[in-house]
Jmol script that loads the backbone (N, CA, C; Angstrom):
load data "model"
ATOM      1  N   UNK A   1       0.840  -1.188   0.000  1.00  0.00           N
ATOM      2  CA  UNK A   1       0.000   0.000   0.000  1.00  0.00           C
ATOM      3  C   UNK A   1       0.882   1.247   0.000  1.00  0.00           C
ATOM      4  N   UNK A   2       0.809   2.013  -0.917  1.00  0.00           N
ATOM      5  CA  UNK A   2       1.574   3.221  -0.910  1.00  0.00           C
ATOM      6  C   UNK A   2       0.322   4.312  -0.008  1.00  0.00           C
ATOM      7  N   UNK A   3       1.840   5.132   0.620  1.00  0.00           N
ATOM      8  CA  UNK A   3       1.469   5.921   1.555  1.00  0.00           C
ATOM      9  C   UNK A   3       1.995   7.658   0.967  1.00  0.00           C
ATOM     10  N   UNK A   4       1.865   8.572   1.910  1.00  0.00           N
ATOM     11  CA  UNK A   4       2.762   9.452   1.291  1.00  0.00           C
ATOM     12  C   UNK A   4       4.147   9.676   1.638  1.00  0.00           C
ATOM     13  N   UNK A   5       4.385   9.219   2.420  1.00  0.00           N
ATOM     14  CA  UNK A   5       5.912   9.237   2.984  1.00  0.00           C
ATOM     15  C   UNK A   5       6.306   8.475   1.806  1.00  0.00           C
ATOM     16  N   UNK A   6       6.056   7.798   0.864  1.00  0.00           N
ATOM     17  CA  UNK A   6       6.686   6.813  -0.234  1.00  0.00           C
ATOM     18  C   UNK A   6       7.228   7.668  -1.140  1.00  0.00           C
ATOM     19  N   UNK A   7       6.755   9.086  -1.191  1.00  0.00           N
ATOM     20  CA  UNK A   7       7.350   9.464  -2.355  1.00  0.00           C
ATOM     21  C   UNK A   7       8.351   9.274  -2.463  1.00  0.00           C
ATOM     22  N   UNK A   8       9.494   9.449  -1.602  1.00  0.00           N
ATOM     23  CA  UNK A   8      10.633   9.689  -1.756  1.00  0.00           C
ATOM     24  C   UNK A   8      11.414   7.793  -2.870  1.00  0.00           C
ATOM     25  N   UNK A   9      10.556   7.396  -3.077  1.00  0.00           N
ATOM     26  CA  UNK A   9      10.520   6.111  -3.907  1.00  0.00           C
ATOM     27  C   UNK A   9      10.240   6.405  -5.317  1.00  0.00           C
ATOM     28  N   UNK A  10       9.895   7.503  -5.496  1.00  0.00           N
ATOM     29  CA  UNK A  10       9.320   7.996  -6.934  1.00  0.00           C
ATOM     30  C   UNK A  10      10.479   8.352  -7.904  1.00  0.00           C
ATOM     31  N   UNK A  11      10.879   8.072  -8.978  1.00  0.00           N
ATOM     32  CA  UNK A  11      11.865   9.290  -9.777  1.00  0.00           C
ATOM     33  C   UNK A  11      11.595  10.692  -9.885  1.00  0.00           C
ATOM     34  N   UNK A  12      12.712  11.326 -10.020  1.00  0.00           N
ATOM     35  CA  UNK A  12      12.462  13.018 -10.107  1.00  0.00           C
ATOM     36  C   UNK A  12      11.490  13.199 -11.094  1.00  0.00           C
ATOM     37  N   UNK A  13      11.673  12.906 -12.351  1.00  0.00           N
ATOM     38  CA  UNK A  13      11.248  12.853 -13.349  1.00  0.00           C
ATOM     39  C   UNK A  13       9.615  12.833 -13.133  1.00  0.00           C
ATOM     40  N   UNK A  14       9.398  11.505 -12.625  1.00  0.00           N
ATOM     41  CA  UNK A  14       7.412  10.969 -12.166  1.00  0.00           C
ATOM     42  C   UNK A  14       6.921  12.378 -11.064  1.00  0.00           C
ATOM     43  N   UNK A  15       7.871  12.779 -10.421  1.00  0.00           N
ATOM     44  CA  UNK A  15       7.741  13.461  -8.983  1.00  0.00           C
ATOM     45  C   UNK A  15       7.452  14.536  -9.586  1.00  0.00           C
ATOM     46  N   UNK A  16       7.907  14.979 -10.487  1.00  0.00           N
ATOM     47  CA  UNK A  16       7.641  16.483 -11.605  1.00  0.00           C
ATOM     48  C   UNK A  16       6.236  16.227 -12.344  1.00  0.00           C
ATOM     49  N   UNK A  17       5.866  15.269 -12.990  1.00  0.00           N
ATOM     50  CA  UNK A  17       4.165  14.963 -13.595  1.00  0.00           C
ATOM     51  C   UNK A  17       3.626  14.986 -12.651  1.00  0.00           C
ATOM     52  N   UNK A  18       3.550  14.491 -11.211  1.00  0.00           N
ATOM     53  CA  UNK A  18       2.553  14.382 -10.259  1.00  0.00           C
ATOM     54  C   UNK A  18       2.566  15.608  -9.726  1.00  0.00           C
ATOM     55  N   UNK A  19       3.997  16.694  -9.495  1.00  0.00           N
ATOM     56  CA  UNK A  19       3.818  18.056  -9.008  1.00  0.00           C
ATOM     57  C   UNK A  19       3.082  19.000 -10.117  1.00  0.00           C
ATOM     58  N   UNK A  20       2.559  18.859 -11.222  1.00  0.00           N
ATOM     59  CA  UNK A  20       1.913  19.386 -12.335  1.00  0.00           C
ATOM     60  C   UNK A  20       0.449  18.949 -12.063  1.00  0.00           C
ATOM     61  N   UNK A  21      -0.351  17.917 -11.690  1.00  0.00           N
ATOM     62  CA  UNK A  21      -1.050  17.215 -11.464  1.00  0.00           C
ATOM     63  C   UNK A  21      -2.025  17.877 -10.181  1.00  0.00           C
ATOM     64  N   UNK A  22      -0.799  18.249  -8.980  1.00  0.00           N
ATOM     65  CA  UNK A  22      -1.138  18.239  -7.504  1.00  0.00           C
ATOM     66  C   UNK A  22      -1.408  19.913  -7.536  1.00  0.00           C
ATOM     67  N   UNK A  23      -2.638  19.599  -6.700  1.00  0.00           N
ATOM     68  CA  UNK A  23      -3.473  21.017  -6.230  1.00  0.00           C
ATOM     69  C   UNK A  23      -2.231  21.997  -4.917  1.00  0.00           C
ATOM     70  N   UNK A  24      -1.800  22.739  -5.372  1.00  0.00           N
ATOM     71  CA  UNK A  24      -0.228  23.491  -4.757  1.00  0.00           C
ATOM     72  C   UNK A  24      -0.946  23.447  -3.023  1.00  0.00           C
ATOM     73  N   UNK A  25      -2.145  24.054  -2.830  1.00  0.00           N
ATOM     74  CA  UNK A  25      -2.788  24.026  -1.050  1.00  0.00           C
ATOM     75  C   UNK A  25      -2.645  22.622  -0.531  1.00  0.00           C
ATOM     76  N   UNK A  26      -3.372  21.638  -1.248  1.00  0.00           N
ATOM     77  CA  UNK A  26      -3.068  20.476  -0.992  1.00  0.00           C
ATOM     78  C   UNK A  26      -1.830  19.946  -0.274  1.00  0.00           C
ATOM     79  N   UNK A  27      -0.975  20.680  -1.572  1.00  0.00           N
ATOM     80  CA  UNK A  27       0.366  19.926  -1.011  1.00  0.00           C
ATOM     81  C   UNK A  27       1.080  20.334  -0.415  1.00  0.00           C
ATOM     82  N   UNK A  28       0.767  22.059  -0.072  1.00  0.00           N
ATOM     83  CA  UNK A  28       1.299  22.614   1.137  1.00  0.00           C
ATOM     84  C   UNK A  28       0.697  22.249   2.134  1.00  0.00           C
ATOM     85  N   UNK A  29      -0.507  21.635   2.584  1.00  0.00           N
ATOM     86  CA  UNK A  29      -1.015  21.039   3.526  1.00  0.00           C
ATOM     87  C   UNK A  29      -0.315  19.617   3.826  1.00  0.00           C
ATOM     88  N   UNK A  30      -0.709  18.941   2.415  1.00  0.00           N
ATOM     89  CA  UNK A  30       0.086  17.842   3.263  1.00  0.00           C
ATOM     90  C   UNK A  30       1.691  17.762   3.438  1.00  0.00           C
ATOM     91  N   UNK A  31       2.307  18.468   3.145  1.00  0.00           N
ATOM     92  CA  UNK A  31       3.776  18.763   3.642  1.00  0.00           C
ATOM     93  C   UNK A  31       4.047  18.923   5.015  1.00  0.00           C
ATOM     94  N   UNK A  32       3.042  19.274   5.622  1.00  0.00           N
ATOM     95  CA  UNK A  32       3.399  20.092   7.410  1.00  0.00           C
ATOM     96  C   UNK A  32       3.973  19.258   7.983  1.00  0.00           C
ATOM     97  N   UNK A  33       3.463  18.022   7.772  1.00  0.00           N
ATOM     98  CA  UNK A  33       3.808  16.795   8.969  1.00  0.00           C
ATOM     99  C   UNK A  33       4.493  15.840   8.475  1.00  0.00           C
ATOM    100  N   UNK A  34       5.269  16.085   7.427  1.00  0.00           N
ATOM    101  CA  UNK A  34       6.556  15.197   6.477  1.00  0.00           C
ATOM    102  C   UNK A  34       7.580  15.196   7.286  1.00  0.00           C
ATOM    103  N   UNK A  35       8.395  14.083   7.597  1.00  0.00           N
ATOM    104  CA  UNK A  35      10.048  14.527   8.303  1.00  0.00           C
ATOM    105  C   UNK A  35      10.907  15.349   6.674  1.00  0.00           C
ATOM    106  N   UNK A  36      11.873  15.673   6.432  1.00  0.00           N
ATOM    107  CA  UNK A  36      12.169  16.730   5.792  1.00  0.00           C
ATOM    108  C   UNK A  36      13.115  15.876   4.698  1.00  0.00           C
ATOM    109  N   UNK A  37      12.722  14.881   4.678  1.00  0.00           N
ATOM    110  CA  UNK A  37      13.496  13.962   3.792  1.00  0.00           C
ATOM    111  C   UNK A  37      12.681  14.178   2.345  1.00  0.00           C
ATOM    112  N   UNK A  38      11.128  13.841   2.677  1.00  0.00           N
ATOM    113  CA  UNK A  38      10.269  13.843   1.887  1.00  0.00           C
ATOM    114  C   UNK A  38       9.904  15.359   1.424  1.00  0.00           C
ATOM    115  N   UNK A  39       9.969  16.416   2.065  1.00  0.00           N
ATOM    116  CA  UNK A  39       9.921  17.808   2.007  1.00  0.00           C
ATOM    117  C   UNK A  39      10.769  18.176   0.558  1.00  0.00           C
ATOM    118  N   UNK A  40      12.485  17.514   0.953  1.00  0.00           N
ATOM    119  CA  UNK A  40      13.707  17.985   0.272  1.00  0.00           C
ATOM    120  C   UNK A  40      13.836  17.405  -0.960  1.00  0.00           C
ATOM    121  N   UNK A  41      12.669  15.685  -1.168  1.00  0.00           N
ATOM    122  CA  UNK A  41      12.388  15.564  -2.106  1.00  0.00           C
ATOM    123  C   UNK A  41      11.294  16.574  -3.325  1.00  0.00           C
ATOM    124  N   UNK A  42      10.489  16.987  -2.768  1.00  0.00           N
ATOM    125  CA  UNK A  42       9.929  17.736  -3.093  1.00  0.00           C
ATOM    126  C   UNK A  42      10.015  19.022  -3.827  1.00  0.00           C
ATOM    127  N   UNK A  43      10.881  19.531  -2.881  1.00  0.00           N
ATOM    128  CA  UNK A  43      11.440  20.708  -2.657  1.00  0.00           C
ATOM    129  C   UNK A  43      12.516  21.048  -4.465  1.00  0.00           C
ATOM    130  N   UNK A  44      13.439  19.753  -4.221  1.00  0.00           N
ATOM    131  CA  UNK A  44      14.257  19.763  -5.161  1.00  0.00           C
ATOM    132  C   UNK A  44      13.469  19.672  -7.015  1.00  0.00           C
ATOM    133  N   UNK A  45      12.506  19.637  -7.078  1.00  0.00           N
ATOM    134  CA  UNK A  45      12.015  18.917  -8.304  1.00  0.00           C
ATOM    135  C   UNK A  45      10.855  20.102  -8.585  1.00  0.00           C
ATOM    136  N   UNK A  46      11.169  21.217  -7.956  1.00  0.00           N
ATOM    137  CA  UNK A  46      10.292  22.129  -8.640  1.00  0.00           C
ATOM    138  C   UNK A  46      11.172  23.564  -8.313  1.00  0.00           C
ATOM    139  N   UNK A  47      10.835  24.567  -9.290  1.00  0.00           N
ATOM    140  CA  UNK A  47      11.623  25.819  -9.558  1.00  0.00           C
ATOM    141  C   UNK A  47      11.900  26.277  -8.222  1.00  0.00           C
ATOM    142  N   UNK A  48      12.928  27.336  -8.250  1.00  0.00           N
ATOM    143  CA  UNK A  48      12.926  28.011  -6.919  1.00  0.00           C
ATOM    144  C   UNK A  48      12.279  28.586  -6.148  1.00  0.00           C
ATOM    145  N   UNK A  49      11.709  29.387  -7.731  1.00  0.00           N
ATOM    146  CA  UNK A  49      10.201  30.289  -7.058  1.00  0.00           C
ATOM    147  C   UNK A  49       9.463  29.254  -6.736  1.00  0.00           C
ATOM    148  N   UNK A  50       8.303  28.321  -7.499  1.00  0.00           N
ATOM    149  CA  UNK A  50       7.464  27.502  -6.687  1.00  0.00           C
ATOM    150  C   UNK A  50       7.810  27.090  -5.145  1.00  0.00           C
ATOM    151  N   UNK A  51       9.027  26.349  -5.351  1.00  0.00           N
ATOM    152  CA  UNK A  51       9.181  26.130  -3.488  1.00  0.00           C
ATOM    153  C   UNK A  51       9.049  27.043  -2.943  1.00  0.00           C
ATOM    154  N   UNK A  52      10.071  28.272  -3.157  1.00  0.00           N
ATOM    155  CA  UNK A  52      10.043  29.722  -2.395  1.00  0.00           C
ATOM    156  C   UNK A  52       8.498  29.527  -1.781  1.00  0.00           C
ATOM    157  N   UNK A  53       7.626  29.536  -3.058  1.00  0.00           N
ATOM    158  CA  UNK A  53       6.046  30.096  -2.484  1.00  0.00           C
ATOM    159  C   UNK A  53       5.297  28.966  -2.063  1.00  0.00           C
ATOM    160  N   UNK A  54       5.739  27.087  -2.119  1.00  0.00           N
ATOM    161  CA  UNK A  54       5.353  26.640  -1.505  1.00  0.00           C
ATOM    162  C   UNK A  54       5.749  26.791   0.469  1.00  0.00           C
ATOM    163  N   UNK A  55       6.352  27.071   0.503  1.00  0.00           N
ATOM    164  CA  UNK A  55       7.333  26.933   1.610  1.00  0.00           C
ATOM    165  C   UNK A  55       6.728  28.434   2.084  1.00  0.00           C
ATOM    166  N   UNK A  56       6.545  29.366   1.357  1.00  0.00           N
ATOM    167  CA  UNK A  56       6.038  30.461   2.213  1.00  0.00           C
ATOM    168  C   UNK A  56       4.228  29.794   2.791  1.00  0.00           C
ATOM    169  N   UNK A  57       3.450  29.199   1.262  1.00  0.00           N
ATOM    170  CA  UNK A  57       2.159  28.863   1.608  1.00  0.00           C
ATOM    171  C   UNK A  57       1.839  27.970   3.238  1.00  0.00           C
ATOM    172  N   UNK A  58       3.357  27.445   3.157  1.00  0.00           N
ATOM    173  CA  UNK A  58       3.335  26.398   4.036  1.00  0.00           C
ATOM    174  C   UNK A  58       3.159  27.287   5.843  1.00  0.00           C
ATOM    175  N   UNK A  59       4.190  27.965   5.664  1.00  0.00           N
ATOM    176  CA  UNK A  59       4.209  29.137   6.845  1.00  0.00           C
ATOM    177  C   UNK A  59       3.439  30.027   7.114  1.00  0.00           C
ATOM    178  N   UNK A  60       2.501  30.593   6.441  1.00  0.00           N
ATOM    179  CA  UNK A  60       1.191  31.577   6.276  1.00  0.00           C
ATOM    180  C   UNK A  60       0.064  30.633   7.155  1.00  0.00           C
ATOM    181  N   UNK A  61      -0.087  29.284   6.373  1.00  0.00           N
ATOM    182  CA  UNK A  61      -1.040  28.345   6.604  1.00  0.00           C
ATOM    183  C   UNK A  61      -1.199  28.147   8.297  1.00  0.00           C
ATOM    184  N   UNK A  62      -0.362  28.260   8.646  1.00  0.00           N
ATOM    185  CA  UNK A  62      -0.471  27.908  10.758  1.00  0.00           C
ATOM    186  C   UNK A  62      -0.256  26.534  10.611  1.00  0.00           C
ATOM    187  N   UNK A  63      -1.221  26.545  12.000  1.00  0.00           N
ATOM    188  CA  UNK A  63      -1.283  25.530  12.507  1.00  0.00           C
ATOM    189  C   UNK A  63      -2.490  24.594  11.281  1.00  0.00           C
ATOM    190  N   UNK A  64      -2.638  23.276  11.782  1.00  0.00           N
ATOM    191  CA  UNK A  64      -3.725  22.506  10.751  1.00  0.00           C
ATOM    192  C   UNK A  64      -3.784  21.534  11.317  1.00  0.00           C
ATOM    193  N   UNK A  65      -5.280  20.994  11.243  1.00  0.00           N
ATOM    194  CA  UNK A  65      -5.338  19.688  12.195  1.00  0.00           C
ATOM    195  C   UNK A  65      -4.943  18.797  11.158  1.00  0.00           C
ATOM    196  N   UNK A  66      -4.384  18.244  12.165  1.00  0.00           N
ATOM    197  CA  UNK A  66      -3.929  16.526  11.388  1.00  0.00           C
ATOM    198  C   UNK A  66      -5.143  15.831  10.633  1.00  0.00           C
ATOM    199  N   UNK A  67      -6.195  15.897  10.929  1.00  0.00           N
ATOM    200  CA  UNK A  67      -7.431  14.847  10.190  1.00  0.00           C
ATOM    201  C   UNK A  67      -6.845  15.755   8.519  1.00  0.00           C
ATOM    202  N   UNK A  68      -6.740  17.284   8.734  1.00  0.00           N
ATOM    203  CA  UNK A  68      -6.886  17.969   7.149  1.00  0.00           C
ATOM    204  C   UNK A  68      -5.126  17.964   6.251  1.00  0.00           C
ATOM    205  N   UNK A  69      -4.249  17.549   7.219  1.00  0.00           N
ATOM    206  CA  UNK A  69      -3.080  17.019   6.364  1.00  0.00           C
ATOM    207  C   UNK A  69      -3.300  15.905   5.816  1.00  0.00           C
ATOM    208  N   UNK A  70      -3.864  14.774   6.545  1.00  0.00           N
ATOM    209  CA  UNK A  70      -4.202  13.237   6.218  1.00  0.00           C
ATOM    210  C   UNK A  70      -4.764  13.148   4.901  1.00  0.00           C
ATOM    211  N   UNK A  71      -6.556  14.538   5.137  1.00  0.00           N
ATOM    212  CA  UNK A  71      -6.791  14.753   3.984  1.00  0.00           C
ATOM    213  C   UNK A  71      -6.213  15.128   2.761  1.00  0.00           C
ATOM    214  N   UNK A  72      -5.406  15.592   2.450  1.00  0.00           N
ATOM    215  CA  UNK A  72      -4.747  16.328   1.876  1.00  0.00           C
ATOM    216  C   UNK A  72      -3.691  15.448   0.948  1.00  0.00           C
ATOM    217  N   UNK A  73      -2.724  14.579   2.508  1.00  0.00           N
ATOM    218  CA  UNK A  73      -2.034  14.051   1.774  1.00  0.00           C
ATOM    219  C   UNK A  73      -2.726  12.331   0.928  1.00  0.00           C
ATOM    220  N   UNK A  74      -3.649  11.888   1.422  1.00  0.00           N
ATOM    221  CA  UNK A  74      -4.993  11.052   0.562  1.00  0.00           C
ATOM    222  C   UNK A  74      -5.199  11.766  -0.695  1.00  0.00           C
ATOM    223  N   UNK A  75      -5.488  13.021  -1.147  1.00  0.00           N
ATOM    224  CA  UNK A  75      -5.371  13.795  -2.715  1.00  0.00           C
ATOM    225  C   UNK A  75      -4.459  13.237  -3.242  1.00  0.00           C
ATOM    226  N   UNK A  76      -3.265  13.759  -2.483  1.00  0.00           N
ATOM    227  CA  UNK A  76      -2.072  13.464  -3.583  1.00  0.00           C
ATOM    228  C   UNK A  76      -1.726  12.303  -3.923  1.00  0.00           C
ATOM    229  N   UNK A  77      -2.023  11.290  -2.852  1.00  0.00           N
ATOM    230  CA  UNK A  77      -1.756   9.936  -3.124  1.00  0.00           C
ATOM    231  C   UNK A  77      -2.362   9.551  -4.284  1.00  0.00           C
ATOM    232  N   UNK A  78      -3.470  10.246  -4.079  1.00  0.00           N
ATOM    233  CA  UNK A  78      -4.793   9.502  -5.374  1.00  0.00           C
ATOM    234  C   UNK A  78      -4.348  10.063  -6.716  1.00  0.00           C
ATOM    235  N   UNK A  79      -3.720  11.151  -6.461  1.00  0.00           N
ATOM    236  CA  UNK A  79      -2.673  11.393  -7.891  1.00  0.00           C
ATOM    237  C   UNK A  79      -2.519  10.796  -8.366  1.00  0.00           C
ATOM    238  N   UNK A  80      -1.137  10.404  -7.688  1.00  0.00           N
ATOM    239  CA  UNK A  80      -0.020   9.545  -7.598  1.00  0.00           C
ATOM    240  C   UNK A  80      -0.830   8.042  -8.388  1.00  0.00           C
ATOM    241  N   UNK A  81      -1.618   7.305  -7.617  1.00  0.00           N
ATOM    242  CA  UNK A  81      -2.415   6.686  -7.981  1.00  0.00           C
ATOM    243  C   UNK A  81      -2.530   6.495  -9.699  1.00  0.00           C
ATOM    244  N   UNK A  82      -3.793   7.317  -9.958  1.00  0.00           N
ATOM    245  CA  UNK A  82      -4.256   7.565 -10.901  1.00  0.00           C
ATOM    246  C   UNK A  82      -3.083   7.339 -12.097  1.00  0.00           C
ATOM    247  N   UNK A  83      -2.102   8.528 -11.610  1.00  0.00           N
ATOM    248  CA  UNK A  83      -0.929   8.682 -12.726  1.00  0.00           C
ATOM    249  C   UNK A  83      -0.238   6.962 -13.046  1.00  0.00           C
ATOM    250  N   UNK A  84      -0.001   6.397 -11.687  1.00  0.00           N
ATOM    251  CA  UNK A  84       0.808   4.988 -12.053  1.00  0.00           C
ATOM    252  C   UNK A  84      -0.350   4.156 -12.588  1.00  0.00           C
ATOM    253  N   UNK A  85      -1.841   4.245 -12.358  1.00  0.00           N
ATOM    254  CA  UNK A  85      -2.727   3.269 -13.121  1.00  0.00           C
ATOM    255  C   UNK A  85      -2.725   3.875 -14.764  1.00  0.00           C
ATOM    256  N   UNK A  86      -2.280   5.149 -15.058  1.00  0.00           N
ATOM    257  CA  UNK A  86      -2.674   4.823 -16.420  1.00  0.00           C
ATOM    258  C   UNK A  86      -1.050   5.676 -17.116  1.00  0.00           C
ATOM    259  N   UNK A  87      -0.118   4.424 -16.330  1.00  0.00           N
ATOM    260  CA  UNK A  87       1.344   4.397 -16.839  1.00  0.00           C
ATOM    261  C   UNK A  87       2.141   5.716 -17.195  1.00  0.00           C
ATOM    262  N   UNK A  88       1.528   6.713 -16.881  1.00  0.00           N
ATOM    263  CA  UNK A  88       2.220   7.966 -16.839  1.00  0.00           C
ATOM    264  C   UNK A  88       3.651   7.577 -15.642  1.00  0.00           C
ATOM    265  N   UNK A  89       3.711   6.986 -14.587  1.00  0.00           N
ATOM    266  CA  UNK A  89       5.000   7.452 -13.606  1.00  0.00           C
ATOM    267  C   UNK A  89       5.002   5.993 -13.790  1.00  0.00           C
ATOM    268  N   UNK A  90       6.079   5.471 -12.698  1.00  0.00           N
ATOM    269  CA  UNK A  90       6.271   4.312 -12.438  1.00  0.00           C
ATOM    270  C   UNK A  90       7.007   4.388 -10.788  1.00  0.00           C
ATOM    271  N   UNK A  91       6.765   3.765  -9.747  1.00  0.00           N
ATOM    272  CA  UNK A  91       6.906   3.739  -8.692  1.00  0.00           C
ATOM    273  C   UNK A  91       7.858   2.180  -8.353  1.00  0.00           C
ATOM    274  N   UNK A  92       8.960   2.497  -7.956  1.00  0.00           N
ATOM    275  CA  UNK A  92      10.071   1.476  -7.625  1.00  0.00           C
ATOM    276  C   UNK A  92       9.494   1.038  -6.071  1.00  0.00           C
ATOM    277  N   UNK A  93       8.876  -0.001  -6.525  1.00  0.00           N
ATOM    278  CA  UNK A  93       8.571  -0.896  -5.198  1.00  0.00           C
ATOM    279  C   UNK A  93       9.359  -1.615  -5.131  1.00  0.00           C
ATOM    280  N   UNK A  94      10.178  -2.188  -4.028  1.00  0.00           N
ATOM    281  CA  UNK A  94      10.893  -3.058  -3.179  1.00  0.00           C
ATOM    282  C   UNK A  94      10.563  -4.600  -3.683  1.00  0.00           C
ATOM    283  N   UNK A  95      10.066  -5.018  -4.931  1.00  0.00           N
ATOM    284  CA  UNK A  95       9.502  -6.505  -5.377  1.00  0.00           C
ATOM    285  C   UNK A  95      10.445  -6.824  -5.927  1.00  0.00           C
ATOM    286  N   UNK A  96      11.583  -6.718  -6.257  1.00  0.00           N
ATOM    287  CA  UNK A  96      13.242  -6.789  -6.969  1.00  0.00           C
ATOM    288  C   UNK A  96      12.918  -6.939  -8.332  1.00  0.00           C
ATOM    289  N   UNK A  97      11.757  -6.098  -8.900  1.00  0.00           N
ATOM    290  CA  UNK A  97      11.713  -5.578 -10.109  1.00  0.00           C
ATOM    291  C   UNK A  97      12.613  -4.532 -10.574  1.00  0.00           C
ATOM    292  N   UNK A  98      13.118  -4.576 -11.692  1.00  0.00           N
ATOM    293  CA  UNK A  98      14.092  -3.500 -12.417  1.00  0.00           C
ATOM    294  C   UNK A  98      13.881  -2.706 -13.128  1.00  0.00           C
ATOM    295  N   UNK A  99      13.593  -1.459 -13.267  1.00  0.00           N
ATOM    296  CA  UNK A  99      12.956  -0.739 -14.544  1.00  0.00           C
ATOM    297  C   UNK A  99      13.927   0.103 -14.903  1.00  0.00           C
ATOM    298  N   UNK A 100      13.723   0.205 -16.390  1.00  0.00           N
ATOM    299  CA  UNK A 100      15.344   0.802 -17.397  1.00  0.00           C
ATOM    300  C   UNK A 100      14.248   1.936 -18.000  1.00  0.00           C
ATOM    301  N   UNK A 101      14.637   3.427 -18.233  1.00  0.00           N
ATOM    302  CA  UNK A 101      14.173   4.201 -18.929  1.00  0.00           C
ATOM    303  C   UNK A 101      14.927   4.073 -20.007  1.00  0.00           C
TER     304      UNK A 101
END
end "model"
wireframe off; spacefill off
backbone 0.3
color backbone group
């Protein structure tokens, strides 16, 4: 079951279609409660300005209950989702499958 902490399993490349995809509030919401691994993935795979202004959206936003990050980060998953059901990304699961671009 992919979660959102998985991104960091994604290629840059897939991580860039799904950041095109993903509603920017969303994903400044569900960012709050990421350890900063998954953040820096993030972070790295979109312009300066976008982070700049995700990262400001993120700090404006406050506080947020956890039920509406959960929500939030459930969107993006369903992205994510969507995109690997109709072969747009491809997600390196741990099944000692190999994939060659």
């Amino acid at each position: 079951m992919f979660v959102f902490e998985d991104i960091v399993m994604i290629g840059d490349r897939d991580i860039q279609k799904v950041l095109r995809e993903a509603d920017q509030q969303q994903l400044a919401k569900a960012l709050k409660s990421v350890d900063t691994e998954v953040q820096d993935k993030i972070f790295r795979n979109m312009s300066k300005r976008q982070a700049t202004m995700l990262k400001e959206d993120m700090e404006y936003m406050g506080p947020v209950r956890l039920k509406d990050v959960e929500e939030a980060q459930q969107k993006i998953v369903s992205v994510i989702r969507r995109l690997e059901d109709s072969g747009e990304i491809v997600i390196a699961r741990g099944d000692g499958d190999e994939y060659i671009n």
